[in-house]
Backbone bond lengths (Angstrom), bond angles and torsions (degrees), N, CA, C in turn:
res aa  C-N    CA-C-N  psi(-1)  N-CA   C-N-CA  omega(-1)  CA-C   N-CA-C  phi
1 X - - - 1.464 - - 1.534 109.91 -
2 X 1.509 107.79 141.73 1.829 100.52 -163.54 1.717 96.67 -93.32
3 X 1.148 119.82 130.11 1.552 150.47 -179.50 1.687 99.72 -62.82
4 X 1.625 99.38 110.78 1.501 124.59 -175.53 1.827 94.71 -27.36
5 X 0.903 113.88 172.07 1.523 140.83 166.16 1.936 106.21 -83.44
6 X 1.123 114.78 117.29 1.159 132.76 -167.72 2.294 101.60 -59.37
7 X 1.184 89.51 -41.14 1.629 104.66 177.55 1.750 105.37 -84.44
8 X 1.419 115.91 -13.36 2.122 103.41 -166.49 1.830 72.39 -106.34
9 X 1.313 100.85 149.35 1.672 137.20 145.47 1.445 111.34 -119.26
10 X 1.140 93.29 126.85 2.133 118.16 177.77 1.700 93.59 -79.75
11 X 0.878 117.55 122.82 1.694 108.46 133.28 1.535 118.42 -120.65
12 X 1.049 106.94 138.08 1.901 120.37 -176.18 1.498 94.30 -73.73
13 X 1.291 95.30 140.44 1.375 105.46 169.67 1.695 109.82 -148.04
14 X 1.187 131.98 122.70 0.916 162.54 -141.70 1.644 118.55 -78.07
15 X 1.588 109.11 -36.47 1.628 146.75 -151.38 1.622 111.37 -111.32
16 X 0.970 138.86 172.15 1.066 153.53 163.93 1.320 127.43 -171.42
17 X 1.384 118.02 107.29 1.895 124.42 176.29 1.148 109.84 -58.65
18 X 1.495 130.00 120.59 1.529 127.65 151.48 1.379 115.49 -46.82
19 X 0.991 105.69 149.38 1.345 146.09 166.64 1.497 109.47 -41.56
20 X 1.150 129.19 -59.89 1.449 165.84 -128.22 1.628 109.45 -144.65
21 X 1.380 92.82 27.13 1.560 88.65 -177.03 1.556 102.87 -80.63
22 X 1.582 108.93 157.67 1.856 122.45 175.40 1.292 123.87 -64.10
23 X 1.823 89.89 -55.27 1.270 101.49 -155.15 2.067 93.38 -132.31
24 X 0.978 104.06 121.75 1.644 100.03 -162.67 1.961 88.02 -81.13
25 X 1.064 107.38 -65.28 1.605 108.37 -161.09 1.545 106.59 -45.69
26 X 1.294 123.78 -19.92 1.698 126.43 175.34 1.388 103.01 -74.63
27 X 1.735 110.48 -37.75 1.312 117.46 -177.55 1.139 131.02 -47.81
28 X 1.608 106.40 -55.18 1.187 125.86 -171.49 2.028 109.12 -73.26
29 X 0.818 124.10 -20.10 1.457 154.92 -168.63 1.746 113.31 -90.41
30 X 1.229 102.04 -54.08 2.012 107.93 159.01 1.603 108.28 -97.40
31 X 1.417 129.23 -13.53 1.654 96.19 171.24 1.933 103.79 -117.29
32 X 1.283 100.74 64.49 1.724 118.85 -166.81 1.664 86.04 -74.00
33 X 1.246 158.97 33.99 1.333 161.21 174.43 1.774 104.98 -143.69
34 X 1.670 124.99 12.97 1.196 124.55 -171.43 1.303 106.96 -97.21
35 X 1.180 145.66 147.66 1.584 150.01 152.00 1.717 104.71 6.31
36 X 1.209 85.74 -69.36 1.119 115.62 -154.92 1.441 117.56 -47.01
37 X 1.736 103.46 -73.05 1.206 109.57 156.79 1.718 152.15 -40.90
38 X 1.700 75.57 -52.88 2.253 81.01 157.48 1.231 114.81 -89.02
39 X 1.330 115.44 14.38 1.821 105.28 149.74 1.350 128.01 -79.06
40 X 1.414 94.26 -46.14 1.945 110.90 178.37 1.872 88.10 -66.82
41 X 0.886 122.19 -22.08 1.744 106.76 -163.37 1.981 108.74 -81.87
42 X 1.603 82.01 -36.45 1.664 93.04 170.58 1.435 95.24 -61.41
43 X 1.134 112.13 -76.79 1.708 115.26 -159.18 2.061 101.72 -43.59
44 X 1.065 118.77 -35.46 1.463 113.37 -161.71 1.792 102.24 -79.33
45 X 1.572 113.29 -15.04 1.283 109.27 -179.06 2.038 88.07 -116.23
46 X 0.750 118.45 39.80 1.688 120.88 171.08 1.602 106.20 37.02
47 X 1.111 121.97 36.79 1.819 110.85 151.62 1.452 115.32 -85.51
48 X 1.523 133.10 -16.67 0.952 152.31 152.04 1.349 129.60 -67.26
49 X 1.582 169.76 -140.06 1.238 165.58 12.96 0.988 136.77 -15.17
50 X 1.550 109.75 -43.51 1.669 135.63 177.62 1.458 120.23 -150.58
51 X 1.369 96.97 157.99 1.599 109.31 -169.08 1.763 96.37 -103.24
52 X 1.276 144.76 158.41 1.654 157.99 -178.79 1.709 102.19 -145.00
53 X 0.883 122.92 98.94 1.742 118.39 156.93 1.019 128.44 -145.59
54 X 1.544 134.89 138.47 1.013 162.47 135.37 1.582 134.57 -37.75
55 X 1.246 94.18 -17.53 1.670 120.72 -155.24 2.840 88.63 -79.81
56 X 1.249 102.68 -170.93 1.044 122.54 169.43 1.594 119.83 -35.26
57 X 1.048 117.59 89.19 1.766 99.82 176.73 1.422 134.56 -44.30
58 X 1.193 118.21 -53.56 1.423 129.54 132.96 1.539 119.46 3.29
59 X 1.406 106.81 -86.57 1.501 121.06 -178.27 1.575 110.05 -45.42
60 X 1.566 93.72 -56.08 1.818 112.09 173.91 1.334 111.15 -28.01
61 X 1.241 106.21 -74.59 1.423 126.47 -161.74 1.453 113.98 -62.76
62 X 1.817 115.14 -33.57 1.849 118.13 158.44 1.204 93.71 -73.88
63 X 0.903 173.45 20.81 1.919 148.47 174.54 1.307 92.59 -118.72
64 X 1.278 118.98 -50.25 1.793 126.89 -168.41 1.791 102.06 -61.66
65 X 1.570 124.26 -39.00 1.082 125.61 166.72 1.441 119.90 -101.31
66 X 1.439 138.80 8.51 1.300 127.16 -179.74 2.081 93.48 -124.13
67 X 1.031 101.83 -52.43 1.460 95.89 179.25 1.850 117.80 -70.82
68 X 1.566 110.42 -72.11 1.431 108.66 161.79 1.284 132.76 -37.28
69 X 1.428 105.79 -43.03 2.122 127.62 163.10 1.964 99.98 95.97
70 X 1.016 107.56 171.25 1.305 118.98 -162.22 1.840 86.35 -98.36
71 X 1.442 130.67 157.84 1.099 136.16 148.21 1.792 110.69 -43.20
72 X 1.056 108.88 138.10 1.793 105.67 175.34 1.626 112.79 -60.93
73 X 1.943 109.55 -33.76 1.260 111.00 -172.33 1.879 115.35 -87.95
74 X 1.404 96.90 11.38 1.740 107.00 -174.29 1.693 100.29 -117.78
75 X 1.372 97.65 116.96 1.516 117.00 175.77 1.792 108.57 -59.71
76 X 1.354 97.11 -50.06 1.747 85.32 -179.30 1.312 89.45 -160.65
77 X 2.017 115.49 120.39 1.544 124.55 152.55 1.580 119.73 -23.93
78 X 1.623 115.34 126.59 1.490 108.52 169.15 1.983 91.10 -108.28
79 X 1.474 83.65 159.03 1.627 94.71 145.08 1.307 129.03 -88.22
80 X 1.141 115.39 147.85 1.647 102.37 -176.13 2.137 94.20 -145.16
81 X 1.517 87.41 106.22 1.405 86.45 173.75 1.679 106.70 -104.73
82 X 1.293 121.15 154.36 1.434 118.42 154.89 1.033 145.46 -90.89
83 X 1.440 130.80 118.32 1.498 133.40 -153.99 1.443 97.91 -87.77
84 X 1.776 101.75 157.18 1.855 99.06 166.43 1.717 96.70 -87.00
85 X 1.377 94.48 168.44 2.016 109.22 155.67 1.058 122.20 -116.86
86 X 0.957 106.90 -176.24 1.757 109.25 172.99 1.354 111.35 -88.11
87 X 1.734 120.63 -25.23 1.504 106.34 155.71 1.296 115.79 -51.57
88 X 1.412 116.97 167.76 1.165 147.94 -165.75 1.837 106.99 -96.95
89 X 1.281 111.20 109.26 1.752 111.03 -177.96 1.414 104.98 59.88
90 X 1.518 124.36 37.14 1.559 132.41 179.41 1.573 92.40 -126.05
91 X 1.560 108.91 121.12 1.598 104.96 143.16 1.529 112.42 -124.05
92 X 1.311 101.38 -158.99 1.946 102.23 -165.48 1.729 82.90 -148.83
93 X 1.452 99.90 141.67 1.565 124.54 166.55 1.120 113.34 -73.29
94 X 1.209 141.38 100.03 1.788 124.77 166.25 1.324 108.84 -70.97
95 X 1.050 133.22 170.78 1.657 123.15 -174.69 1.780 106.46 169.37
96 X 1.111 105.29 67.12 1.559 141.39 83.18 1.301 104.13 -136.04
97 X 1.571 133.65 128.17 1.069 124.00 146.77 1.751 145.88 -73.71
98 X 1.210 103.79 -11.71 1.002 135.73 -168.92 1.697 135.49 128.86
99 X 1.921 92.09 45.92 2.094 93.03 -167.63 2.112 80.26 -84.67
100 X 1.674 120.48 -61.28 1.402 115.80 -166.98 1.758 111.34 -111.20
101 X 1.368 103.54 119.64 1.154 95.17 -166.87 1.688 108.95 -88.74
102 X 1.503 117.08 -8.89 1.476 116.33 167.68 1.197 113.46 -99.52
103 X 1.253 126.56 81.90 0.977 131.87 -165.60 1.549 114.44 -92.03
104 X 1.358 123.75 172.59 1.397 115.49 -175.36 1.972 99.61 -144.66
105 X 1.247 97.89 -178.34 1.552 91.24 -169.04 1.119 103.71 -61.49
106 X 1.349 127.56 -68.69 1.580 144.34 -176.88 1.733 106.02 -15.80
107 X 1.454 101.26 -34.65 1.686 105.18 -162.50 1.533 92.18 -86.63
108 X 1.184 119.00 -32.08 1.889 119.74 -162.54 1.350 95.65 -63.94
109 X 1.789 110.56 -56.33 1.523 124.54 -171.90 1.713 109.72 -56.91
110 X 1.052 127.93 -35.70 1.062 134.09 152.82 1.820 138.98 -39.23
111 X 1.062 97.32 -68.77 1.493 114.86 150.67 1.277 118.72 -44.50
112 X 1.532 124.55 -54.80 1.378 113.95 160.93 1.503 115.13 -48.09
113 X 1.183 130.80 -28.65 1.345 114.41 -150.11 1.638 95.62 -110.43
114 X 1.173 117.06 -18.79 1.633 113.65 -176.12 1.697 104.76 -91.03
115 X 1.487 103.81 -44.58 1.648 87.04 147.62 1.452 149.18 -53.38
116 X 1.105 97.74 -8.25 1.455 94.39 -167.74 1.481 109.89 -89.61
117 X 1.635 125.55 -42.46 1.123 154.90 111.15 2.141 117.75 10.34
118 X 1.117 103.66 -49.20 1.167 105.36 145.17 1.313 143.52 -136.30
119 X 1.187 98.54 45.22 1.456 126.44 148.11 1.740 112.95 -87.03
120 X 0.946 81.22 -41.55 1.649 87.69 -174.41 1.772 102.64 -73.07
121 X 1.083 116.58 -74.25 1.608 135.90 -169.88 1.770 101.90 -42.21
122 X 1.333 116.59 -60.71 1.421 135.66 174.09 1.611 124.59 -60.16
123 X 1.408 100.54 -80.55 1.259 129.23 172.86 1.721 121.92 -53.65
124 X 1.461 94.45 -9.61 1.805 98.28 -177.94 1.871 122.57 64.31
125 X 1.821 103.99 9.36 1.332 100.35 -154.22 1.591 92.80 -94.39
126 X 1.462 112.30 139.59 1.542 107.08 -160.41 1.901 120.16 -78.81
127 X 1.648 89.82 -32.41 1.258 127.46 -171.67 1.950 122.88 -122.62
128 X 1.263 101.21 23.86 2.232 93.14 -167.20 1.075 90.91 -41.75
129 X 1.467 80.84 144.65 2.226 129.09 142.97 0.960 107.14 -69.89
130 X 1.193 121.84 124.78 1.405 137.43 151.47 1.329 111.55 -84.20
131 X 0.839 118.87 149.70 1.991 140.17 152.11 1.348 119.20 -141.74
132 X 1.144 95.30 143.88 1.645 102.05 -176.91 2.047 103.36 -101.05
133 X 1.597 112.61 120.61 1.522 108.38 168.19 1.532 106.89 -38.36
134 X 1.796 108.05 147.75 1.338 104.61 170.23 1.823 90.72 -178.02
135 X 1.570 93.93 154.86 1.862 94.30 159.42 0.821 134.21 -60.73
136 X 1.635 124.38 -6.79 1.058 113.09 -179.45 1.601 105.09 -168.65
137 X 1.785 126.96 165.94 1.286 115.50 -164.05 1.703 110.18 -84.13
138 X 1.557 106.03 -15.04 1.461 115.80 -158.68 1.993 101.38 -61.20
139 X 1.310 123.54 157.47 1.362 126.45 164.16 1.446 93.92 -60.84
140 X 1.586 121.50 149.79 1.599 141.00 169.84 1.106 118.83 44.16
141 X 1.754 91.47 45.09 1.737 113.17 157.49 1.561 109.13 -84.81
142 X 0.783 131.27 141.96 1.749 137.40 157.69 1.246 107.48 106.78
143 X 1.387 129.76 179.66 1.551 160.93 169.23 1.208 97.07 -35.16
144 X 1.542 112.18 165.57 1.796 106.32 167.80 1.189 105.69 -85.71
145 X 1.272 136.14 16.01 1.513 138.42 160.70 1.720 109.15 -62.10
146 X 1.207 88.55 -69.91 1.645 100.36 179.53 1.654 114.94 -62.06
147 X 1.153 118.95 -40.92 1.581 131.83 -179.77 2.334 102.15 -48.39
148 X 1.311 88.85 -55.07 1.229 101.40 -172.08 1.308 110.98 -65.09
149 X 1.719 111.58 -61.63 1.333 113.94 169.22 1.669 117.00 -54.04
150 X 1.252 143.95 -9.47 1.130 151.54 158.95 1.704 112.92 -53.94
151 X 1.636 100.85 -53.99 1.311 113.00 -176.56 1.261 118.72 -59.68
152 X 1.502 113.35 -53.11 1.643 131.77 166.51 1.519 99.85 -41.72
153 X 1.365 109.71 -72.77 1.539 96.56 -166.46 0.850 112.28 -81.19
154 X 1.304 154.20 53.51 1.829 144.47 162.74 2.193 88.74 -131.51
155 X 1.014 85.99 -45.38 1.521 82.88 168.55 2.070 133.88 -42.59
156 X 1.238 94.07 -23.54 1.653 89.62 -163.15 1.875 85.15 -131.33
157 X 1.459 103.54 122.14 0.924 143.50 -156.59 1.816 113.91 -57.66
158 X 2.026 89.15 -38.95 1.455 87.17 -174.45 1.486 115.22 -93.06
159 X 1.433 124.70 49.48 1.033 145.43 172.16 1.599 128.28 -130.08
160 X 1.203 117.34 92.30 1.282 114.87 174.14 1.488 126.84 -76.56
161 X 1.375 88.52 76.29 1.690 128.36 141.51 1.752 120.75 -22.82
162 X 1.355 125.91 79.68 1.152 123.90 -177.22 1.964 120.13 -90.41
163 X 1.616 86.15 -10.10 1.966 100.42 174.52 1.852 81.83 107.66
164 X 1.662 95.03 -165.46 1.531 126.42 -174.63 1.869 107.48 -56.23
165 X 1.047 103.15 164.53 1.293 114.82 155.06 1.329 126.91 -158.58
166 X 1.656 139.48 136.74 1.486 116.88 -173.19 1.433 95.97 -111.34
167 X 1.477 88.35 165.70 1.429 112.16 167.27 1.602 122.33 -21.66
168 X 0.929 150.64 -57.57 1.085 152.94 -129.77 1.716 106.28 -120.70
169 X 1.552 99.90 7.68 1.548 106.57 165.97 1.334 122.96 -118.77
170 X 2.161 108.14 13.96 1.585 94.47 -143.34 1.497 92.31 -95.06
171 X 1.234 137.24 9.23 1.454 152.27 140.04 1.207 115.87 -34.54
172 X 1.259 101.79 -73.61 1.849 124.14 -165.93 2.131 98.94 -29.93
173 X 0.828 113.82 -21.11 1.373 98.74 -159.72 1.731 136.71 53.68
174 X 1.451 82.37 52.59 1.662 111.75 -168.15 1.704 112.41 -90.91
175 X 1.259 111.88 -20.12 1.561 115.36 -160.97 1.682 99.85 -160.74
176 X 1.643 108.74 149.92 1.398 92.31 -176.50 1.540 118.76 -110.89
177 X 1.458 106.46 20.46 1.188 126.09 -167.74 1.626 116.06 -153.46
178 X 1.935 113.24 93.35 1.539 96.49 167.62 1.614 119.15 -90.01
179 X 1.036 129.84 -177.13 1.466 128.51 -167.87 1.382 92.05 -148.29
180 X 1.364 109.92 108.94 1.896 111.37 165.05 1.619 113.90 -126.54
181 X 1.399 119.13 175.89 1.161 131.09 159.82 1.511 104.95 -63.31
182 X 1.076 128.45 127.91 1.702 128.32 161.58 1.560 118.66 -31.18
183 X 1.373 113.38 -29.42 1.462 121.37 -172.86 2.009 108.26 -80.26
184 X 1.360 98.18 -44.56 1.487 109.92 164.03 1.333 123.56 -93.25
185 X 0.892 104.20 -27.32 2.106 92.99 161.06 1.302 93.74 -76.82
186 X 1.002 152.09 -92.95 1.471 144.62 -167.41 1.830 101.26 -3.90
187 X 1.117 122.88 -86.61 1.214 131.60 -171.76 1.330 122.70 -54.46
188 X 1.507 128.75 -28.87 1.235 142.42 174.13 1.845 94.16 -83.86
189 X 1.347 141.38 -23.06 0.910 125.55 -174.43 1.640 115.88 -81.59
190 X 1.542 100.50 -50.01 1.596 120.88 148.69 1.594 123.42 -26.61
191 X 1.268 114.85 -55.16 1.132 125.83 -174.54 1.504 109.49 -75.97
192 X 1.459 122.12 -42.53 1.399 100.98 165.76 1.513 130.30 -79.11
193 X 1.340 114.65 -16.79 1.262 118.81 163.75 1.445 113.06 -63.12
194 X 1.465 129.16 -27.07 1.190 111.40 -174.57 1.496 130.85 -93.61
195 X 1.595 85.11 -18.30 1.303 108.81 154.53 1.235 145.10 -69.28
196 X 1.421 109.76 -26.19 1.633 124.13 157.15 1.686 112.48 -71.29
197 X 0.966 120.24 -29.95 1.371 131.97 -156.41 1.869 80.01 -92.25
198 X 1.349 131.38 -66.69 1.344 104.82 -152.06 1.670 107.43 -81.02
199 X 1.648 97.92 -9.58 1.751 86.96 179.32 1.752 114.41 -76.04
200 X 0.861 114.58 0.74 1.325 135.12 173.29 1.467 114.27 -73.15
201 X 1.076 105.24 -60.56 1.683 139.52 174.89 2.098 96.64 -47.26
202 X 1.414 101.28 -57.30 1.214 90.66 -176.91 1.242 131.74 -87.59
203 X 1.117 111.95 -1.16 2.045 133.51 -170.80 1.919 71.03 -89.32
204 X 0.908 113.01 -71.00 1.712 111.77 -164.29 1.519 108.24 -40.58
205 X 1.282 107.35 -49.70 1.667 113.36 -168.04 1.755 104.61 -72.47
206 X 1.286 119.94 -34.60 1.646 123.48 170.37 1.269 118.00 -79.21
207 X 1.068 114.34 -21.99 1.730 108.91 175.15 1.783 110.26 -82.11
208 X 1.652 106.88 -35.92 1.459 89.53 170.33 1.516 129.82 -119.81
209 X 1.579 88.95 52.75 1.730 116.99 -176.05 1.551 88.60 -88.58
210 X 1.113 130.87 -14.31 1.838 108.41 -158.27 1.916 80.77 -159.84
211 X 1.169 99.05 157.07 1.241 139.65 -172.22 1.871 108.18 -63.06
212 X 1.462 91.60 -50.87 1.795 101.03 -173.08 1.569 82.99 -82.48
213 X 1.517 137.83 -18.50 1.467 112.30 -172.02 1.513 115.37 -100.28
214 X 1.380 104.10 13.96 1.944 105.48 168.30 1.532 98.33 -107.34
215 X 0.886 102.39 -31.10 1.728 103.79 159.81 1.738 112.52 -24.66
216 X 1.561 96.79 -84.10 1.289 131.82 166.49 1.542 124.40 -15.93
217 X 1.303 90.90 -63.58 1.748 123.76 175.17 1.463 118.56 -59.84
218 X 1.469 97.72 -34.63 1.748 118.73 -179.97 1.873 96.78 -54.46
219 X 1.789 101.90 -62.41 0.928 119.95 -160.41 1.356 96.08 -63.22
220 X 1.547 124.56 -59.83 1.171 105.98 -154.18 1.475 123.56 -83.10
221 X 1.508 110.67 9.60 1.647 113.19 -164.70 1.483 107.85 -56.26
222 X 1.134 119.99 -28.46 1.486 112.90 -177.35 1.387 115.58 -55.27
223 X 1.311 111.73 -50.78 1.549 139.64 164.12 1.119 103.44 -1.39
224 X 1.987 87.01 -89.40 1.334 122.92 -157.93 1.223 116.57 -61.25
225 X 1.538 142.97 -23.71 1.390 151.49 -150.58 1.648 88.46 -95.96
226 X 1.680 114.66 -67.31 1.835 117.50 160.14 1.484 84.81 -17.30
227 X 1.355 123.87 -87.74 1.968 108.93 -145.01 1.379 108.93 -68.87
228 X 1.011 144.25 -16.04 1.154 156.60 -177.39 1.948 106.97 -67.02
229 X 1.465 89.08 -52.54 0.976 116.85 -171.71 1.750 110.17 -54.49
230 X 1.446 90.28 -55.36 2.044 115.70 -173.77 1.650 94.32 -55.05
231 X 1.316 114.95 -50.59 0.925 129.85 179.23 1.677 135.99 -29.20
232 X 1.109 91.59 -51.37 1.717 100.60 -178.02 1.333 104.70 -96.75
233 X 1.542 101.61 149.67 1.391 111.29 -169.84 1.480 112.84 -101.52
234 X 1.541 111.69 6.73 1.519 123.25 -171.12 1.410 83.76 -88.27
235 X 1.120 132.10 -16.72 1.591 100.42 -179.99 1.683 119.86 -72.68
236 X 1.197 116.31 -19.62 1.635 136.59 161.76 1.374 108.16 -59.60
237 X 1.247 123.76 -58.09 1.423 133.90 -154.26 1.401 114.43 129.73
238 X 1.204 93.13 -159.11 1.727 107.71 176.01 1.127 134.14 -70.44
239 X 1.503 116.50 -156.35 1.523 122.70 167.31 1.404 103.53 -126.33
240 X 1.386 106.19 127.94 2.044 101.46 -160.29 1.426 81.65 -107.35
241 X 1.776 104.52 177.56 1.547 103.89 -167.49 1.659 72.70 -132.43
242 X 1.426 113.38 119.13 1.225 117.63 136.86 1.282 151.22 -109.43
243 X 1.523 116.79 158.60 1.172 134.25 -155.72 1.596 131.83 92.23
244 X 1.914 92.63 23.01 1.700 104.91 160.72 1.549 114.18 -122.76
245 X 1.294 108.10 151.69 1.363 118.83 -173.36 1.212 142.23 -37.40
246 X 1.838 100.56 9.09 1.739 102.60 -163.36 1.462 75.51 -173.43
247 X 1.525 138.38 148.99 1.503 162.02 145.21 1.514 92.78 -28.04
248 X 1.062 125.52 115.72 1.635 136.68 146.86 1.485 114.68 -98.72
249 X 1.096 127.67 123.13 1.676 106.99 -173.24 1.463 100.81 -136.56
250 X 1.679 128.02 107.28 1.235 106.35 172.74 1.015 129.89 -120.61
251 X 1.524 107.77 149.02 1.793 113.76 -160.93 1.625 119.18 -100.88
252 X 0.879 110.64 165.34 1.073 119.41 -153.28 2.227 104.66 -85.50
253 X 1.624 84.88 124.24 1.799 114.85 -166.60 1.612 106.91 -20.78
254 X 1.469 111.14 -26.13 1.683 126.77 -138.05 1.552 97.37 -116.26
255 X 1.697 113.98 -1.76 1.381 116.28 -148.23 1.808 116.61 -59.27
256 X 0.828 132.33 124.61 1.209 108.03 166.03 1.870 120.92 -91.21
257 X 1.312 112.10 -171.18 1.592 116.28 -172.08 1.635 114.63 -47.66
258 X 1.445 106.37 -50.44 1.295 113.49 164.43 1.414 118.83 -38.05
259 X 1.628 110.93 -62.04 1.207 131.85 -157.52 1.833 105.25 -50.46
260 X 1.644 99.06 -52.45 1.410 123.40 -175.00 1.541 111.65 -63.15
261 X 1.242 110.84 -44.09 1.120 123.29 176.87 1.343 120.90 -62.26
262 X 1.862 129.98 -24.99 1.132 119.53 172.02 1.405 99.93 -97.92
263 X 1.679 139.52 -2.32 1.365 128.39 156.39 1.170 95.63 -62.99
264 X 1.085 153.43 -52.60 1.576 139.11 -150.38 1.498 99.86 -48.33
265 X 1.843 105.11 -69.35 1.205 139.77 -175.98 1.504 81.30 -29.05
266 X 1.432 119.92 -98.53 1.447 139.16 -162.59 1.924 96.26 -14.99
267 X 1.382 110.66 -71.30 1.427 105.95 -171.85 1.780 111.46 -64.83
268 X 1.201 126.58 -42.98 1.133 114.97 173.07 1.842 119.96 -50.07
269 X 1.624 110.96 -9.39 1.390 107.53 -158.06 1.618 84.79 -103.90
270 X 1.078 137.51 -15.47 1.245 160.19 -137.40 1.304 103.22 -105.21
271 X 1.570 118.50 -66.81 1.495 122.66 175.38 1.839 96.85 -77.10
272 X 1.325 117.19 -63.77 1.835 103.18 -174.85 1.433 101.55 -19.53
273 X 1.448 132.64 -64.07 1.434 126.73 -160.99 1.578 114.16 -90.78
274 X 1.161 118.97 29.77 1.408 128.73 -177.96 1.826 129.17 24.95
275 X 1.370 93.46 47.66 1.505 122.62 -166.68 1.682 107.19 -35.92
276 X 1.643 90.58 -52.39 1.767 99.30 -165.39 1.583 124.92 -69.56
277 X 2.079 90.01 -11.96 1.841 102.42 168.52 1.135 102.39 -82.13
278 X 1.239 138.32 -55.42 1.341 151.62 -176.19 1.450 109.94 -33.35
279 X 1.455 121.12 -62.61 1.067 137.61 168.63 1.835 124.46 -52.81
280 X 1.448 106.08 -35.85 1.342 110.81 154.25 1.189 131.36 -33.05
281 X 2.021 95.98 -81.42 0.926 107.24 -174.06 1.299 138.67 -85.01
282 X 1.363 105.05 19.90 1.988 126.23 -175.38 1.779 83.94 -95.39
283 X 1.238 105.50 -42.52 2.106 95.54 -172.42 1.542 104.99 -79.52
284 X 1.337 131.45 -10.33 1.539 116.19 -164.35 1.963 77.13 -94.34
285 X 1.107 122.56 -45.46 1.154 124.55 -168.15 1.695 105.07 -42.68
286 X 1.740 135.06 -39.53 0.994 116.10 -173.40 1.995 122.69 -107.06
């Protein structure tokens, strides 16, 4: 039998969260013997550093804020996953992805600012753009959600505040930071994933509809694997949840070794630069 890895510790765990769970906070609460849970529990009493999962987003996102706990100075945990662009070695922060979907200004202005913070610390980015999601690019486009949260964030200085941005640019690799409600980043995040994923689907299905187009395909596979490649955001890592007491980072259901392997990275890069003090003490500061 081959002799554990001197660096991996097993712990048995007994439980397992569906997939398909309803109601996550019941979840997390009846399968208290799941991965999941006595990970955030290590991390919330520090035998841990960081949390890695694959498991339910949902579930994630109650354990990462009910077990680990929210920072005292953070009104409400966002997710913040990173999207690819169509630039080249460019991604973009979404931030809320979907941790609160009633969100209020206080939380938008927030999100700008805890992103930005690790954008910088993580991401290596010296200076992010912010944008705030919206219908449209003009000032006192949107809901009084967005109107307000506009005001908050263009107001405080250590935020580079670039104005609105819509949907249909959050690709472009224009800004290195969007800022949504959880309810609309959720759906705008969805939507470009599904959209990358089926235009893919159909370049594949037309190239080997006809004879001269596997030809084509022959030629261009090198190409195509590069976009494929630009494409996925598992090559970054995860989607970390900030504004709880310890790195939660969760990866994506489908992940493979690679995939997992640059969440690790992601949280190890996360605590090295002590993100979650950083993040503290930039909010007690205002």
């Amino acid at each position: 039998m081959k002799e554990p890895h001197d660096r991996i510790q097993i712990v048995h765990c007994e439980e397992v969260i569906p997939m398909d769970i309803k109601d996550p906070a019941m979840a997390i609460r009846k399968f208290k013997d799941s991965s999941m849970v006595r990970a955030c529990k290590d991390a919330k009493t520090g035998a841990i550093d960081a949390v890695v999962s694959a498991g339910a987003t949902g579930a994630l996102i109650a354990a990462g804020t009910l077990v680990v706990k929210r920072l005292k100075e953070v009104e409400r945990p966002a997710l913040a996953p990173v999207m690819p662009t169509i630039k080249k070695n460019k991604y973009t922060i979404l931030c809320d992805a979907g941790a609160t979907s009633d969100a209020k200004p206080q939380y938008l202005y927030q999100n700008a600012k805890i992103a930005s913070i690790y954008a910088r610390e993580v991401m290596h980015i010296q200076n992010p753009t912010v944008a705030l999601l919206n219908i449209g690019t003009e000032d006192g486009k949107g809901t009084d959600l967005q109107k307000e949260a506009f005001a908050l964030i263009s107001a405080d200085p250590s935020i580079n505040f670039v104005g609105n941005m819509e949907g249909k640019t959050m690709i472009a690799g224009e800004v290195d930071i969007i800022v949504a409600d959880g309810y609309s980043g959720n759906i705008a995040l969805k939507s470009v994933e599904g959209t990358s994923k089926s235009l893919l689907s159909l370049i594949k299905e037309e190239f080997l509809s006809t004879t001269r187009g596997k030809i084509g395909a022959l030629l261009l596979k090198p190409a195509i694997s590069r976009i494929k490649k630009r494409m996925d955001a598992s090559e970054v890592g995860g989607g970390i949840l900030l504004g709880v007491s310890a790195p939660v980072i969760k990866a994506h259901g489908s992940s493979d070794a690679t995939a997992l392997m640059n969440a690790i990275r992601q949280a190890r890069e996360t605590v090295s630069k002590d993100v979650v003090r950083k993040i503290s003490e930039a909010l007690k500061s205002n």
